[in-house]
N, C-alpha and C positions, 0 to 999 in steps of 0.2 A: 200154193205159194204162201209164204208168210207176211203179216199183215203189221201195219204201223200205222196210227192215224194223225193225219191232218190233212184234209180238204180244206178249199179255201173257196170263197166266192162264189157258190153253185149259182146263188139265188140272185147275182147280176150278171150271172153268165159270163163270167171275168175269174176264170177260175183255173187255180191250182190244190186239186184235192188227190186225197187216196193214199197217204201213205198208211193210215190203216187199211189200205188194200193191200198191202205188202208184208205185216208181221205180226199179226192175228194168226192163233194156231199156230205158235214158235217151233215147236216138235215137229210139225207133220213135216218138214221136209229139208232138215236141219241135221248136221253131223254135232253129236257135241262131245267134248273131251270131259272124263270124270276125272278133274284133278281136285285135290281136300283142299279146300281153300278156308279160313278162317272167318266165320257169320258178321253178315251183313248186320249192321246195327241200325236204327232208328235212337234220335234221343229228341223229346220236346221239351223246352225248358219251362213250359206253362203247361197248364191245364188246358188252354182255349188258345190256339192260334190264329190271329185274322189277318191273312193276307188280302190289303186292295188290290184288284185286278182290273185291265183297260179290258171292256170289253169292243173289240173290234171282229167285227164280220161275225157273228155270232162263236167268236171264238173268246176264252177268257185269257189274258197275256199278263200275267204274276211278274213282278220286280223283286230283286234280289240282291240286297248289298253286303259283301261280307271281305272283300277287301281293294284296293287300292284302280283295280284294271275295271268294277263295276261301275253302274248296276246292270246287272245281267237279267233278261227277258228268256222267259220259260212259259211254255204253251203246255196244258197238262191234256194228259189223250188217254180218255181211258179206254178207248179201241186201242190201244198198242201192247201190246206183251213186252216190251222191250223200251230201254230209254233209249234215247241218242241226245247227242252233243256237237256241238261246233266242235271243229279240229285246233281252235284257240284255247275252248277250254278244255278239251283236249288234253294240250302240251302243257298247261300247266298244272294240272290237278292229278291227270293220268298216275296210277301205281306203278311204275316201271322196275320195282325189284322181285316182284314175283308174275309169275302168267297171270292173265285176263281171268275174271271167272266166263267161266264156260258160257254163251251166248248163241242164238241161230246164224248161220250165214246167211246175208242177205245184199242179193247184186240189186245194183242200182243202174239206171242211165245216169251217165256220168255230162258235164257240159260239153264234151266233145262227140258226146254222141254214142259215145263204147259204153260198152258194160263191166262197171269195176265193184268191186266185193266189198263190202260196209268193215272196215277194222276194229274188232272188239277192244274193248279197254277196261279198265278199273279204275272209278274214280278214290282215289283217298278221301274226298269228304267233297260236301257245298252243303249250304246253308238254304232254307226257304224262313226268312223272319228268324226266332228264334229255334227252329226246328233241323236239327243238323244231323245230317244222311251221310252213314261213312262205308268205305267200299264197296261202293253200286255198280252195278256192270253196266255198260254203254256200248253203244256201238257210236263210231265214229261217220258226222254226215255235214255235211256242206248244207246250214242254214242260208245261203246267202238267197237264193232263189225265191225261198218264202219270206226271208225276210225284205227284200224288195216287192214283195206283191201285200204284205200286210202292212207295208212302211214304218214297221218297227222292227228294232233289229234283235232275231230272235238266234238265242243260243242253245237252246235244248228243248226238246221235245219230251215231258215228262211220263213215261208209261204207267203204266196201273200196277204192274208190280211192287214200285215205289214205294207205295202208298199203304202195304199190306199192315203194315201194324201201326197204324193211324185209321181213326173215322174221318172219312173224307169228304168235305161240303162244295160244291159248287153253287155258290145261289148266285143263281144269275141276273136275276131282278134288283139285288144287290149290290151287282159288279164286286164281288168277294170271295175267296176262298179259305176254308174255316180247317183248320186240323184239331184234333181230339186223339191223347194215347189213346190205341188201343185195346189196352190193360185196361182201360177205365170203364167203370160201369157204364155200357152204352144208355145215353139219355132216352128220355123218351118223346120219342120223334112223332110230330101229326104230319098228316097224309093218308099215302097207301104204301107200304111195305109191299115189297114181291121180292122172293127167293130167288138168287141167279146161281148160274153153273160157274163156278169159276176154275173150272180143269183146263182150261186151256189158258188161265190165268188174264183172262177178260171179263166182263161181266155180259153173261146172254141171258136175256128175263125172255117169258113169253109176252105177245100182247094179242090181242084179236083186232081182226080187219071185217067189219061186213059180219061179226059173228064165226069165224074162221082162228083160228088158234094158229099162231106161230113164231119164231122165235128169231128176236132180235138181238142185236149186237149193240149196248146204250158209247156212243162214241163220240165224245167230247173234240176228238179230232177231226172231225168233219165240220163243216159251219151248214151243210143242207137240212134240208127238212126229214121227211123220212126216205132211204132209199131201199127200196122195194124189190125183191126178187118173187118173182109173181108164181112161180113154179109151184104147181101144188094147188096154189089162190081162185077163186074164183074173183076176178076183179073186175067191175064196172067202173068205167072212166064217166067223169060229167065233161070234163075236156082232155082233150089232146088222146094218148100220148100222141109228141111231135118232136121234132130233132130241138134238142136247145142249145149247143154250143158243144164241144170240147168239154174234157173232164181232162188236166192234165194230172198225170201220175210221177212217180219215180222211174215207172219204166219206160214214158213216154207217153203221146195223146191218145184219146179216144171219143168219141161222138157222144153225147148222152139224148135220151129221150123224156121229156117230162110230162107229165100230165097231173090234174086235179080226180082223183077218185071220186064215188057218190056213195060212198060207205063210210060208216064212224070206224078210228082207231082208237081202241080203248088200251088204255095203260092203267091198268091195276084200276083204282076210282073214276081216272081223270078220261075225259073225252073229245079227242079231235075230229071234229065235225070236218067232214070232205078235203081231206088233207093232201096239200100236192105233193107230189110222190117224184122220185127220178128213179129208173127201173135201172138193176143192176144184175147182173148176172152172176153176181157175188153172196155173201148173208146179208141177210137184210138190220138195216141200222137206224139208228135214231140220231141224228147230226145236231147241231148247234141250231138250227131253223126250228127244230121240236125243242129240246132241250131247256130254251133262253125261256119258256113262260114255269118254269119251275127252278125250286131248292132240291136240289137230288144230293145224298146222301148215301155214302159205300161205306159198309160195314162189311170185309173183305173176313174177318175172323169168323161170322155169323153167314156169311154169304147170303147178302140181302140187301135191297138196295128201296130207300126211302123216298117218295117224289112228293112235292108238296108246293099247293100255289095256295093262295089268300080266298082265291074267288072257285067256289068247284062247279062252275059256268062251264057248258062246254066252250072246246078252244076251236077257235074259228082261221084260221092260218092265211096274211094277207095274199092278192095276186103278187104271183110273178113277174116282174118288170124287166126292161132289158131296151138297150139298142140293138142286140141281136147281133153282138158281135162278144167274141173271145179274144183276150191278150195276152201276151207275154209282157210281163214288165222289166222293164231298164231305166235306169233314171234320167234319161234321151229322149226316149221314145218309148210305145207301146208297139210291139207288131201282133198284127192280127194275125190270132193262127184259125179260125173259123167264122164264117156266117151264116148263122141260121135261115135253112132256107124259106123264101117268101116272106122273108122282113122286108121294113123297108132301108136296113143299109144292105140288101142282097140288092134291092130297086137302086139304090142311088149306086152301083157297080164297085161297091167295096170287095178286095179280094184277100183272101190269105196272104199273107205276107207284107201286105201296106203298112207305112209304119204311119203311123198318129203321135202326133210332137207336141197338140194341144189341145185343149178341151175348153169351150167357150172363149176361147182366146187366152187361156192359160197355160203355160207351159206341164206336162204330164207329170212334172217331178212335184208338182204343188199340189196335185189331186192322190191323197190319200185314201185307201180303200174305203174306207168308209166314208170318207166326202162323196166319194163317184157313186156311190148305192144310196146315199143319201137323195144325189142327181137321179138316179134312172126311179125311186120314189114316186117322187115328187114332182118331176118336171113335165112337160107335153113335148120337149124335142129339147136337142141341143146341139151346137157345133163342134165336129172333130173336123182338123184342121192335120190333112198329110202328106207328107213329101214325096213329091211326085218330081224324080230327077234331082235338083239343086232348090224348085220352087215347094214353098209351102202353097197348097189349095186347101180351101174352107167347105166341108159340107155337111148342110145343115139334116139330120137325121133323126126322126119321130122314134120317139120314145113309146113303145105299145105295151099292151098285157100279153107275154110270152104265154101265162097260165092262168087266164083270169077267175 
């Protein structure tokens, strides 16, 4: 199946991830039409473009103002082969006097539950800063779902093809994202350089686990740590693995397993000491949880990707926190779509489907994702308060290490 990234929330167990689980490897199973379409352009009006980015959930969310309906919120994914867009921006920017450029089909669960087909498009132009991208192919997707669960309202998901004739910065320590022609004599970058494959128009570098060679997927669209397909691996846990929550997808939920490895991940120089893992039955990836302690740099002409932090310490990756519940968010309520079992909200008889209205006596639509991961941090318990019938009930629920 083809892949598109953004996960959200792994690592407070409040999660909407995986559409890079959906449109990675665009070709392997994709009809596409050869109709001559007229080349995709890049133009940067600088040498050096800095975009500020909010970083929320270890994800980076770029601002964009370039006319009257903005500012528009763009999440960049370099697991995705493919853009997508709001069906807003959509309708206005869309090419509609000649065909779509050719793009993968890609079915989605839809809010009703059916399975409906993602509609290609052509954008005529948008703007990031002064850097303006004309006839990009998109596919057409319903941000509203992610955009209630990261409480900023996002309009496009930005793929990695995008980006092909630009040097591309994510520094995350910086909350910034940096563009560079890429005609331009590439600078010279400190760090570790490592070579990736980019045929499938993603970036896959190798890294070693425990001394084990294998090869990952670098994916800006996930906000997890690393997720791990052990196949092959020989891997030693220090804990778990154990059930954490729901992983929701595009095409619907699924249970995840996490655990803390007792093996270093090395990444070209850099070293993560015992890093906690969520196992996927998928390629194995490197999410926003890895990501946030480096400057990663894509060099898509050279196929080569730069990582680079201040301190070459190994990286020590904190526990896992959690109430040991999963939600869906609404700006109402929260419904719990899983509990981790032998928590204690599994102990105080929390069930799938509860809706939760309030959190310390706050109403849900005031806790922003990153407030509530800020709470499960930091805190030793909290109240969720939920509607049982017509009555709000209050229970007070301990905050534990899901993966210490």
């Amino acid at each position: 199946m083809n892949r598109v990234g953004s996960g959200a929330a792994r690592g407070a167990v409040f999660l909407f991830t995986g559409l890079t689980a959906l449109l990675l490897l665009a070709a392997g199973c994709s009809t596409l039409r050869r109709i001559p379409m007229p080349p995709r352009r890049t133009t940067l009006e600088a040498e050096r473009i800095e975009l500020p980015a909010q970083a929320v959930s270890n994800f980076l969310i770029i601002e964009a103002h370039w006319d009257k309906y903005g500012p528009y919120h763009f999440l960049i994914d370099t697991g995705a082969s493919v853009t997508l867009i709001s069906p807003e921006l959509a309708r206005r920017y869309s090419d509609t006097s000649a065909p779509p450029i050719p793009e993968p089909e890609v079915r989605v669960k839809s809010a009703t539950g059916d399975t409906t087909l993602l509609p290609a498009v052509t954008l005529r132009r948008f703007f990031l800063g002064s850097a303006r991208f004309e006839r990009v192919p998109a596919l057409v997707y319903d941000c509203s779902a992610l955009s209630a669960h990261l409480g900023v309202k996002i309009d496009g998901i930005l793929g990695f093809p995008l980006f092909r004739d630009t040097l591309l910065t994510l520094d995350y320590p910086h909350a910034r994202v940096l563009l560079i022609p890429g005609s331009a004599v590439p600078p010279s970058l400190s760090g570790s350089t490592i070579p990736f494959n980019n045929a499938s128009r993603t970036p896959l570098i190798p890294v070693t686990l425990g001394g084990e060679t294998f090869i990952v997927l670098i994916d800006s669209g996930s906000d997890g740590p690393l997720n791990l397909n052990p196949l092959g691996l020989h891997v030693s846990f220090d804990n778990g693995p154990r059930w954490g929550g729901d992983v929701a997808t595009l095409t619907g939920n699924a249970p995840q397993q996490v655990g803390r490895v007792g093996q270093t991940l090395q990444i070209g120089d850099y070293g993560l000491l015992r890093p906690v893992v969520a196992l996927t039955d998928d390629l194995s990836s490197l999410g926003g949880g890895v990501l946030k302690n480096f400057t990663v740099t894509f060099d898509q002409r050279h196929n080569q990707v730069t990582f680079y932090r201040e301190s070459s310490a190994p990286i020590l990756l904190p526990s896992r926190r959690s109430a040991g519940l999963s939600f869906e968010k609404s700006p109402v309520y929260w419904r719990i779509t899983s509990v981790v079992p032998g928590s204690p909200a599994a102990a105080a008889g929390i069930q799938p489907g509860d809706l939760c209205t309030r959190i310390n006596g706050e109403p849900v639509a005031r806790w922003s994702l990153q407030r509530y991961q800020d709470l499960m941090a930091s805190a030793g318990q909290a109240t969720f308060t939920f509607l049982r019938g017509t009555q709000e009930q209050n229970t007070l629920i301990s905050i534990f290490d899901l993966v210490p």
